[in-house]
C-alpha positions in Angstrom: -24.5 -21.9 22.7 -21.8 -21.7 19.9 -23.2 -18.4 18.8 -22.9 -17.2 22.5 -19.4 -18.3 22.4 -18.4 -16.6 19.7 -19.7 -13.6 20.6 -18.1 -13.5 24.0 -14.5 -14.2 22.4 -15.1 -11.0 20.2 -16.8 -8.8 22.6 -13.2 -9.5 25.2 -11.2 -9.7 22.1 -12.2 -5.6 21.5 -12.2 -5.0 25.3 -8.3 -6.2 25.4 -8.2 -4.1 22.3 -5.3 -0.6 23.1 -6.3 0.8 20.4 -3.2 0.3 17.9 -4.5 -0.2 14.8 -2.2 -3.7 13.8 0.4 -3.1 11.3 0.2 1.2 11.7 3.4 1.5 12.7 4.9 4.5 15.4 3.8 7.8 14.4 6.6 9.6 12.7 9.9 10.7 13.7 11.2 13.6 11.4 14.5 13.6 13.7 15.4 10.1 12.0 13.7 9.7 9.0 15.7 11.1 5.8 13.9 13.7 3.3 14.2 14.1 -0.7 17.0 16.7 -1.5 14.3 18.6 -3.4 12.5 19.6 -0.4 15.8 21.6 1.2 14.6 20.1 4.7 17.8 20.6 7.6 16.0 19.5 10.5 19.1 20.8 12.4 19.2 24.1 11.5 15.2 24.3 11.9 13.6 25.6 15.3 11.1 23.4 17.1 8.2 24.0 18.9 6.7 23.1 22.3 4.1 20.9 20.2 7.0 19.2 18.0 6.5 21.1 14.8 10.1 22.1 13.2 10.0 25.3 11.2 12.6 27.4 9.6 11.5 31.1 8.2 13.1 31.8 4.7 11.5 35.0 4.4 10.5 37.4 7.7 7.5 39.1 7.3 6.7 42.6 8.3 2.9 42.4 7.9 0.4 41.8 10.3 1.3 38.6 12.7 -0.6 35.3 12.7 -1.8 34.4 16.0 -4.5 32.4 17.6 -6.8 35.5 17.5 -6.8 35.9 13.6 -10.1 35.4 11.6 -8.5 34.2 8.4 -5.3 33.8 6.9 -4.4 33.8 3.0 -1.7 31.8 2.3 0.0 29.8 -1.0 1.2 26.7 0.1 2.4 23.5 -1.4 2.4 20.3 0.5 4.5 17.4 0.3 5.6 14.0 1.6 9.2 13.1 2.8 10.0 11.7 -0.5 9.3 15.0 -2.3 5.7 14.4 -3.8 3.6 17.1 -3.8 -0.2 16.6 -2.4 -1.8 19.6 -2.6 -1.1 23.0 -3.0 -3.1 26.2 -3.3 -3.1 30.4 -4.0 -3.6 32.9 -1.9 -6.3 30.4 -0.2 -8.1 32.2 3.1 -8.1 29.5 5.8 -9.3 29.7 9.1 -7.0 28.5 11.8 -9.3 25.7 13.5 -9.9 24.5 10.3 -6.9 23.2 9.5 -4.5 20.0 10.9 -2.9 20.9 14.4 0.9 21.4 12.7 0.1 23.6 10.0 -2.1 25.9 12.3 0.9 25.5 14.9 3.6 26.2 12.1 2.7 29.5 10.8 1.6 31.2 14.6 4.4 33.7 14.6 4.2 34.4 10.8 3.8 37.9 9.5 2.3 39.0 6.7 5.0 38.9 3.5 6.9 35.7 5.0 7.6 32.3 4.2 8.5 29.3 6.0 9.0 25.6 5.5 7.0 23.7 8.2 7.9 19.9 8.8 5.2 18.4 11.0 5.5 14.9 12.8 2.5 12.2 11.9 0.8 13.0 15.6 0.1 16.9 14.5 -0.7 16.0 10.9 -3.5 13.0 9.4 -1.7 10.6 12.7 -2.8 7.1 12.1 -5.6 7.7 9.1 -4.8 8.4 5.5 -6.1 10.6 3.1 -7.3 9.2 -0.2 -8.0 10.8 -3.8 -11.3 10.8 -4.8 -10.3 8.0 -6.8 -10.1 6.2 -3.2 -6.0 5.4 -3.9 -3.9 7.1 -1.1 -2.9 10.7 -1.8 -1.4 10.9 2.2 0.0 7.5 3.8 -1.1 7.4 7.7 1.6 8.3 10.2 3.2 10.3 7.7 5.5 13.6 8.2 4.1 16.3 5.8 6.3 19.4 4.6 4.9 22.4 4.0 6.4 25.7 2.1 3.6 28.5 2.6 3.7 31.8 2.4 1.5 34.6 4.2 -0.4 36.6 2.1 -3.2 38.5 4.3 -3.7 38.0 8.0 -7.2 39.6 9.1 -7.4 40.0 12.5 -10.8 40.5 14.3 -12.0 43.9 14.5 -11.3 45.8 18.0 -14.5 46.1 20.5 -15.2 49.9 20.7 
């Protein structure tokens, strides 16, 4: 009967259960929080999307655009947290766009070929509540962190036409 008991108190404890993971924290805000001087992040002078991504283009391209429709896009990138550590960072790496974390697809739809842009994307668009870890298992991302991106587009290939 104890056994039964037991059970029942841990079945209604996970049905009462929102889904906040305890201690997790809201996702983040990149409107409040501050960012290393390193990174050169003015989220007032940045543009915002629809989604919540903030991105400001240093360099326009005149290249071919990145949209929804494109097969792959090379880009170099580098990747850091709020506090100016790098993560990861590549060169002229092709990516395809569903492959990648909602904000960085998001943040370089509108890029052209031969531009850069920084790309500040909020927790909810980026790893949300779950971290990323090393191989080594330490944390390489902390969940519900903002993520900074400087990438540049290198080649933008586009699907070929229907004749």
């Amino acid at each position: 009967m104890q056994r039964y008991a037991f059970l029942l108190a841990a079945l209604l404890g996970a049905a009462s259960c929102n889904g906040d993971i305890t201690g997790l924290g809201p996702p983040s805000d990149p409107t409040k929080e501050t960012f290393a001087a390193s990174l050169g992040v003015d989220i007032a002078t940045m543009s915002k999307t629809t989604t919540g991504v903030f991105y400001k283009d240093l360099v326009v391209g005149t290249g071919l655009e990145v949209t929804d429709s494109a097969v792959t896009v090379n880009v170099t990138y580098a990747g850091y947290l709020k506090d100016g550590k790098l993560f990861d960072s590549g060169t002229n790496v092709a990516f395809t766009l569903s492959g990648l974390i909602p904000g960085f697809h998001l943040g370089v739809l509108g890029m052209k070929e031969g531009g850069r842009r920084k790309i500040v994307i909020p927790s909810e668009l980026g790893y949300d509540g779950h971290s990323l870890r090393n191989p080594d298992n330490t944390i390489k991302i902390p969940r519900q962190s903002t993520l900074i991106f400087d990438v540049d587009v290198i080649k933008v290939t586009n699907p070929t036409p229907a004749k």
